[in-house]
N, C-alpha and C positions, 0 to 999 in steps of 0.2 A: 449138719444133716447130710451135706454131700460126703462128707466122711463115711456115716452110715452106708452109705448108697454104692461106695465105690469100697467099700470091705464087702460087701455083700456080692458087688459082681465078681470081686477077685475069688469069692469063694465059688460060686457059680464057675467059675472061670475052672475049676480044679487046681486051684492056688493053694498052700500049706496055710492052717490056718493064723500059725505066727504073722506074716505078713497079712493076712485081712486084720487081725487085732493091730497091726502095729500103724496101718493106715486107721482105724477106727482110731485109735488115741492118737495120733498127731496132732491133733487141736487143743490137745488137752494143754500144754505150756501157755499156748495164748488164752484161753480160758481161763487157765488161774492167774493168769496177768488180769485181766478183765475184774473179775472177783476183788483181788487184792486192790486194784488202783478204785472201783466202784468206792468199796466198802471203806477207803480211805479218805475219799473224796464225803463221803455221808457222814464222815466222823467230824472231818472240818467245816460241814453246811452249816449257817449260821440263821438260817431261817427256822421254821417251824419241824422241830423232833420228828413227828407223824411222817414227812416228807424222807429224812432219812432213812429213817426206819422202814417205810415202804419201798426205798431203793435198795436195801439189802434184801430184805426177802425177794425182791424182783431180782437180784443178779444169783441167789443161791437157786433160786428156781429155774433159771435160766441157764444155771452153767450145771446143776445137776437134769436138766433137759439134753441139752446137747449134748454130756458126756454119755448119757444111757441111751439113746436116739441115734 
């Protein structure tokens, strides 16, 4: 969200807006790091499905939050 925050001032700033987009996506490599290792990690839990399964839907919703935010 400080990504948000800090493409918004550069555009405030009268910055081009290639650069506020390209600080908006800067997180976006660690977030699909996040995604992939979550969702790989849910694949091998050996506990209870439900548990899995609700940590996927938590990092898709999480990482399609911070990308759009």
């Amino acid at each position: 969200m400080a990504a948000t925050a800090g493409s918004m001032a550069l555009l405030v700033a009268g910055l081009p807006a290639v650069i506020a987009l390209a600080v908006h996506l800067a997180p976006l490599p660690y977030n699909a790091l996040m995604l992939v290792a979550v969702w790989r990690s849910a694949a091998a839990y050996a506990g209870p499905p439900v548990w899995a399964t609700l940590a996927r839907l938590a990092i898709l919703t999480w990482t399609a939050a911070v990308t759009i935010l």
